[in-house]
C-alpha positions as CSV (number, residue, x, y, z in Angstrom):
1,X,13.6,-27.4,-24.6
2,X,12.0,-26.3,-28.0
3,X,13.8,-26.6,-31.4
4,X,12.5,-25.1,-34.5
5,X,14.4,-24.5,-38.1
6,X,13.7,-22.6,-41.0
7,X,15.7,-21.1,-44.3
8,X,18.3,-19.3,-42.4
9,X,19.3,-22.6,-40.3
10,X,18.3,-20.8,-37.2
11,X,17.2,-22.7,-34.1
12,X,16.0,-21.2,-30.6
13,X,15.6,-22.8,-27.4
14,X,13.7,-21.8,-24.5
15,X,15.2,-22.8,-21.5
16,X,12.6,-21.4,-18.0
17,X,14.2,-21.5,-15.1
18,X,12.8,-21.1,-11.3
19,X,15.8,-21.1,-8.3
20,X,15.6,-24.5,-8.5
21,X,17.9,-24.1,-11.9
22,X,17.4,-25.1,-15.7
23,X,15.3,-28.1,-16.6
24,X,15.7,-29.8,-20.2
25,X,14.1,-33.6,-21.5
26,X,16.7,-33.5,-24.5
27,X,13.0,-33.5,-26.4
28,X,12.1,-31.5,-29.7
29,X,9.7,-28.8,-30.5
30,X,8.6,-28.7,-26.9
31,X,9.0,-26.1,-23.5
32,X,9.5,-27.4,-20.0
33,X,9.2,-25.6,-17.0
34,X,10.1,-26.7,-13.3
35,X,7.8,-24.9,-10.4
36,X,9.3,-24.5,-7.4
37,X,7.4,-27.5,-5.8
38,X,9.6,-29.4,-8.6
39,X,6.4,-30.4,-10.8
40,X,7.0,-30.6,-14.4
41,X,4.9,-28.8,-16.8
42,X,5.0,-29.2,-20.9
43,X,3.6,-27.0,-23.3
44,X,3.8,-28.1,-26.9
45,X,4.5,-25.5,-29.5
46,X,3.7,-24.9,-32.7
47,X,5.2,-24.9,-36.0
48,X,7.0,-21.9,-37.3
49,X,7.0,-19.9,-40.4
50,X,9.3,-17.4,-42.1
51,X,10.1,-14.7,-42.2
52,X,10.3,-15.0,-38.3
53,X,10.2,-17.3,-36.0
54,X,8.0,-17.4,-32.6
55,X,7.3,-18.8,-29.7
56,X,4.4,-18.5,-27.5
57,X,5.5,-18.6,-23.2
58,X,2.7,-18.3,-21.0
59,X,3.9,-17.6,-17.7
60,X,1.3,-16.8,-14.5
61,X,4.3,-16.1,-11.8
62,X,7.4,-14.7,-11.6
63,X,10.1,-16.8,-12.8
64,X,13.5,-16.7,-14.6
65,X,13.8,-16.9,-18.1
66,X,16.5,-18.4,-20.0
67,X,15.8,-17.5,-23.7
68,X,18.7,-19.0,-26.1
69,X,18.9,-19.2,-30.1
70,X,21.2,-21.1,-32.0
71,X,22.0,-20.2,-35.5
72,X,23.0,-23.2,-37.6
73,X,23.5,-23.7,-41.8
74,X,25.2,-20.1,-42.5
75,X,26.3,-20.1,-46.4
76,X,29.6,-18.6,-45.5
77,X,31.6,-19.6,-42.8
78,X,31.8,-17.2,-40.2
79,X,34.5,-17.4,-37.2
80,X,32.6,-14.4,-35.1
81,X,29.0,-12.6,-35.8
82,X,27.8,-10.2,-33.3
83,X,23.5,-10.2,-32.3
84,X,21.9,-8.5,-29.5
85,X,18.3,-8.8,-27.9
86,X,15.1,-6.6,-28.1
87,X,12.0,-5.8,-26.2
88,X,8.8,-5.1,-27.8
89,X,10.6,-3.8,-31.0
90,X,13.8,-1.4,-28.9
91,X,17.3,-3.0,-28.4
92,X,18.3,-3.8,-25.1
93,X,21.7,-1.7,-25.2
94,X,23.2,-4.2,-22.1
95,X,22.8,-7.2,-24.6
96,X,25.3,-6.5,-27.3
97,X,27.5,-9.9,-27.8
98,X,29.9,-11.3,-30.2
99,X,28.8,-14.4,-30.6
100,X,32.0,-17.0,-31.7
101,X,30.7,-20.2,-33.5
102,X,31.3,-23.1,-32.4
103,X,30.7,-26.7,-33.4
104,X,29.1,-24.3,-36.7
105,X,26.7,-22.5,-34.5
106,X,26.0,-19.3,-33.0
107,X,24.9,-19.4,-29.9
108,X,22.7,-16.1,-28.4
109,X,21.6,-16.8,-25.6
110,X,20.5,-14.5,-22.5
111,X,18.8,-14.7,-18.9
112,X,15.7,-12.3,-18.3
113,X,14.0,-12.1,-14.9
114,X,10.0,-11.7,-15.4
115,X,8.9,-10.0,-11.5
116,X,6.4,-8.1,-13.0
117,X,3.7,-7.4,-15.6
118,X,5.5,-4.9,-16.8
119,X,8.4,-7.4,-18.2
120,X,6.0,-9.7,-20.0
121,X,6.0,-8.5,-24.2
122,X,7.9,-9.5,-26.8
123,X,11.8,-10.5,-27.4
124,X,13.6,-11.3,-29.8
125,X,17.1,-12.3,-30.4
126,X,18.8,-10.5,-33.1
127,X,21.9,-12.1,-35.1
128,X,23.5,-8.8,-37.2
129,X,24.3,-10.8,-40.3
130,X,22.9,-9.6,-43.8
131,X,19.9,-10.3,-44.4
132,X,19.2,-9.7,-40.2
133,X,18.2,-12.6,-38.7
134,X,15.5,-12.6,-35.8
135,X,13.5,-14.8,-33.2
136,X,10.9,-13.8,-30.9
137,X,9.3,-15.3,-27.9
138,X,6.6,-13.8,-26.7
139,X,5.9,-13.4,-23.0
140,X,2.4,-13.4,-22.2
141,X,-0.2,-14.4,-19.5
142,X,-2.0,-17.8,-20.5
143,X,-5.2,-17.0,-23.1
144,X,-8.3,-17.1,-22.3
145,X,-11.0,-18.8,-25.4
146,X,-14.4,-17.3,-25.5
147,X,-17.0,-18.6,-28.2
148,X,-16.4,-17.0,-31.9
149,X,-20.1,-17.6,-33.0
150,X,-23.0,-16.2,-31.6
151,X,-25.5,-17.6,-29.3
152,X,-29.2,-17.4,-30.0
153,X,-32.0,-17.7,-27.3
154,X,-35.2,-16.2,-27.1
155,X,-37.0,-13.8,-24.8
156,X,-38.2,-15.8,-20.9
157,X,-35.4,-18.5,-21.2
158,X,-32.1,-19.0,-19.8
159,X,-28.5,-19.6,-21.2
160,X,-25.6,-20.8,-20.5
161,X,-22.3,-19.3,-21.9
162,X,-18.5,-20.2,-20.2
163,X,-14.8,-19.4,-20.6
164,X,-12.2,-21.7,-20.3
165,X,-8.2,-21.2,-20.1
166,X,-6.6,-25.0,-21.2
167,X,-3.7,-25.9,-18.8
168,X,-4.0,-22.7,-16.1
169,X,-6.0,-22.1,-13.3
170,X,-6.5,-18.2,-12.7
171,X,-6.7,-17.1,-8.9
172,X,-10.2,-15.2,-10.2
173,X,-12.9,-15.1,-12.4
174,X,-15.0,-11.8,-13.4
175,X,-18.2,-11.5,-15.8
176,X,-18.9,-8.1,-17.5
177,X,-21.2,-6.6,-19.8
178,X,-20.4,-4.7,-22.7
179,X,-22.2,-2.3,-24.4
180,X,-21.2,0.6,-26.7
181,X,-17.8,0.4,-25.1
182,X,-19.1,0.5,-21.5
183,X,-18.3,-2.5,-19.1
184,X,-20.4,-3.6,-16.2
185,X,-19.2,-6.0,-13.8
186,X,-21.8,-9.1,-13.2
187,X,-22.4,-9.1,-9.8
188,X,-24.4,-12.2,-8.6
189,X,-24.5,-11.2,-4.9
190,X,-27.3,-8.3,-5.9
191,X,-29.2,-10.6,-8.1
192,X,-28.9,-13.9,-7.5
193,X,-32.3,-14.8,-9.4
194,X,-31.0,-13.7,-12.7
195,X,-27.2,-14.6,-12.2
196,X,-24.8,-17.9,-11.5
197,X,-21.7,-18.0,-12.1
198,X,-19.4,-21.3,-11.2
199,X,-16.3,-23.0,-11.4
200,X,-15.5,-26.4,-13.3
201,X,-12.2,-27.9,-12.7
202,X,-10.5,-24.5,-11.7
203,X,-9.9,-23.6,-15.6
204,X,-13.3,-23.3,-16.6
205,X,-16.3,-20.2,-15.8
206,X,-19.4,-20.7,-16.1
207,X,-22.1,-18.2,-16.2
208,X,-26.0,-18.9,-16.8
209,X,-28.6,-16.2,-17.2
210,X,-32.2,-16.8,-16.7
211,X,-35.6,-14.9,-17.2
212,X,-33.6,-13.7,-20.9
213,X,-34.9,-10.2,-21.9
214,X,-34.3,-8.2,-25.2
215,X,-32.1,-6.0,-23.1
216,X,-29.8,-8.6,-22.5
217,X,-28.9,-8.8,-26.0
218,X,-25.3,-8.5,-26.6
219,X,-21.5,-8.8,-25.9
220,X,-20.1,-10.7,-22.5
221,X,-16.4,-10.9,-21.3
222,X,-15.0,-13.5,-18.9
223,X,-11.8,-12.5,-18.0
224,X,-9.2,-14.7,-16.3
225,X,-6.8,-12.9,-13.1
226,X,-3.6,-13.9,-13.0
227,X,-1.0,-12.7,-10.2
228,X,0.7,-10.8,-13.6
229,X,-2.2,-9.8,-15.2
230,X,-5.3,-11.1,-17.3
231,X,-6.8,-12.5,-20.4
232,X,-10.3,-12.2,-22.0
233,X,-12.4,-14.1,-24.0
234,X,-15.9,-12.6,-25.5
235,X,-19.1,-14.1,-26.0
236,X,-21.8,-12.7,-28.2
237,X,-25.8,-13.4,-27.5
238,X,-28.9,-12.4,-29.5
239,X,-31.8,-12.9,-27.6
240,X,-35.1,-13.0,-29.9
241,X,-38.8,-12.8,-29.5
242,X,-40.9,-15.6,-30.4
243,X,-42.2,-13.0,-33.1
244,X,-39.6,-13.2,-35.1
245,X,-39.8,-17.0,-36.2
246,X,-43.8,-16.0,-36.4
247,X,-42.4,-13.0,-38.9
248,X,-40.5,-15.1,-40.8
249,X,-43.6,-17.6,-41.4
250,X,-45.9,-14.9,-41.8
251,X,-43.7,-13.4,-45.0
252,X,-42.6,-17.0,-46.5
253,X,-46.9,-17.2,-47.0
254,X,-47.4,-13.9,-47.6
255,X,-44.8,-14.4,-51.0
256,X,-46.8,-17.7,-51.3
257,X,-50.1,-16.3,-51.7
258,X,-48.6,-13.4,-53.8
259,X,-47.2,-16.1,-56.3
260,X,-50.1,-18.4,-56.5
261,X,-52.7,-15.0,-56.8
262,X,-50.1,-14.1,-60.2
263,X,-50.6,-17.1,-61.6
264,X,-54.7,-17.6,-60.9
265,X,-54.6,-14.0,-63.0
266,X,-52.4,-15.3,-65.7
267,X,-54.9,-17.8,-66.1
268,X,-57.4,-16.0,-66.4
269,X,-56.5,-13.7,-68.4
270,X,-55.6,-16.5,-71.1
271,X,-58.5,-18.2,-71.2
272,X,-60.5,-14.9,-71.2
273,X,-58.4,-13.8,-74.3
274,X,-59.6,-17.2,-75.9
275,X,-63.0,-17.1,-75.2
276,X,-63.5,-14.3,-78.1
277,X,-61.7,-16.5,-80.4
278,X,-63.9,-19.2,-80.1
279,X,-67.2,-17.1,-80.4
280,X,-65.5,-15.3,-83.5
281,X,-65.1,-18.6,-85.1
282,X,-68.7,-19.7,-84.4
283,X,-69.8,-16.6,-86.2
284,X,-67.8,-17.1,-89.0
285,X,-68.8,-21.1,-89.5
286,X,-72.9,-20.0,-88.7
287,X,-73.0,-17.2,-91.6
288,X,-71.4,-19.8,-93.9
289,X,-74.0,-22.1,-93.2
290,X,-76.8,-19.6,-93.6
291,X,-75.1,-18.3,-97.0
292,X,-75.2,-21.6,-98.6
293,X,-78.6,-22.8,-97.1
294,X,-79.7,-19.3,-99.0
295,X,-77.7,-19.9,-102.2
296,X,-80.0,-23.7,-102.1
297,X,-83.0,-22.0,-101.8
298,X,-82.6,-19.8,-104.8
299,X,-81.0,-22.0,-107.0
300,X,-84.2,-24.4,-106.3
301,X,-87.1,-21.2,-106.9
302,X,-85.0,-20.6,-110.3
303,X,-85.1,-24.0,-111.5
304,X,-88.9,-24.9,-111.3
305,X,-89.7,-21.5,-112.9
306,X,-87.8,-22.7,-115.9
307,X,-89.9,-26.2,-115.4
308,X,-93.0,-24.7,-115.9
C-alpha cells in the first residue's frame, strides 16, 4: 500500500492486484505486488511534491490494477463531491462517481486491467472540488540506467560499457549504435573479435569493445525487452589518439618557450637602454676632469710669469 499527503489532505493508494486478489502489509509510503507464484515484491516510493502528486508503477506483465485515492483535511465539510479518472491527460467518460465521505474522506478508487502496452501511460484521479484536485500514477515498463558521463579511451584499446535495470530482469538484451539519428544493431555473431556482450545476474548487460578505432566514437543504447515493451539507457564514448595528450604537451611548451623568449627580450632591452646611460655619464665625469686638469695648467704658466 503507498500513502502520501500534501496541502490539500489528499492521500492515494496503490493497491496491484493479480487473480490471486489484493495484497496490502498495512505499511506506509510503499507498493506491494503479489505474482501469481504468490512471491511478494516491494518497491519503495518516493516523496511527493505539490502541485501534484505521483507515483511511479513499473509493471513488466499483465496484471490488474487497483489504483485508489483518499482525500482527507477538506476546509469545508463536504457530505458528497463527485471526481472521475484520466488517461494520459483525457477523461475516462465510464469513470464519473460521486464520491460520499466517510469517516472525513473521499474515497476514489477504480480497477484498470493493464493486457497490453497500449494501457501503460499516465492516470490520474480527479476530485472536482475548487481548486481541482489531482493524483497520478504513472504506468510504465521498469527504467533502464545508462551512464550520464562520458567515457574516454583511446585508439587500439578496449572498453567496457553496461546497462543495468535495479529489481527486473528483461527477457532480452540488444546493443545499438547511434549515429546522426541512425541505429545499428550490435551483432556479435558477425564479429565476434570486436564484440561481447554478457549477462550479470539477469539485470545487468554488458558489452566490451576491443581494437577501439576513431570511428567508434560516439553514442550506444542498451535497451531492456519487456513482454510490454522496453526501456533505454545511453552511453557516450570518445575514443582519442595518443596525439592528442602529445598536442596538449606540445602547446603547454610551446606557450612556455613563448613566455620565457618575452621576458629574455625585456631584459635585454633594459639593460641595452642602460648601457648608453652609463657611457653618457663617463663622458660627462672625463671632460670635467680634463677641464680642471687644463684650468691647473694655466693658472700655474700665469703665476710664474708674474714671478719673474
Amino acid at each position: 500500500m503507498f500513502s502520501t499527503r500534501f496541502s490539500f489532505g489528499i492521500e492515494i493508494f496503490l493497491l496491484i492486484l493479480y487473480n490471486t486478489g489484493v495484497i496490502s502489509d498495512g505499511s506506509t509510503a510503499s507498493l506491494v505486488a503479489l505474482e501469481k507464484k504468490s512471491n511478494y515484491t516491494k518497491l519503495d516510493i518516493d516523496g511527493h511534491t505539490n502541485p501534484w502528486l505521483n507515483a511511479k508503477v513499473n509493471v513488466v506483465e499483465a496484471i490488474d490494477l487497483v489504483l485508489s485515492c483518499n482525500l482527507t483535511g477538506l476546509r469545508t465539510i463536504q457530505p458528497s463531491i463527485t471526481g472521475h479518472w484520466r488517461k494520459d491527460g483525457k477523461d475516462i467518460n465510464s469513470s464519473h462517481a460521486t464520491i460520499k465521505m466517510e469517516n472525513k474522506q473521499h474515497i476514489l478508487q477504480k480497477k484498470f486491467q493493464i493486457d497490453s502496452p497500449d494501457d501503460l501511460g499516465n492516470y490520474s484521479c480527479v476530485f472536482n472540488i475548487l481548486p481541482e484536485v489531482e493524483a497520478t500514477f504513472i504506468i510504465q515498463v521498469p527504467q533502464t540506467k545508462g551512464r550520464d558521463k562520458p567515457l574516454i579511451s583511446y585508439v587500439g584499446d578496449s572498453i567496457v560499457m553496461y546497462c543495468e535495470s535495479e529489481k527486473y530482469y528483461p527477457i532480452n538484451w540488444i546493443w545499438y549504435t547511434k549515429n546522426d539519428n541512425a541505429m545499428a544493431i550490435i551483432n556479435t555473431t558477425i564479429d565476434p573479435h570486436r564484440y561481447q556482450i554478457t549477462i550479470a545476474h539477469g539485470n545487468k548487460s554488458i558489452l566490451t569493445i576491443m581494437g577501439l578505432t576513431e570511428k567508434d566514437s560516439g553514442t550506444f543504447q542498451c535497451s531492456a525487452v519487456y513482454r510490454f515493451g522496453s526501456s533505454e539507457g545511453d552511453i557516450h564514448l570518445n575514443v582519442l589518439t595518443y596525439m592528442v595528450p602529445l598536442k596538449i604537451f606540445l602547446v603547454i611548451a610551446a606557450e612556455v618557450i613563448v613566455l620565457v623568449s618575452v621576458i629574455l627580450i625585456c631584459e635585454i632591452k633594459s639593460k641595452k637602454k642602460n648601457i648608453p646611460t652609463e657611457s653618457v655619464a663617463d663622458t660627462q665625469q672625463t671632460e670635467m676632469l680634463k677641464t680642471e686638469e687644463n684650468n691647473g695648467v694655466s693658472d700655474g704658466t700665469t703665476t710664474r710669469h708674474r714671478n719673474v
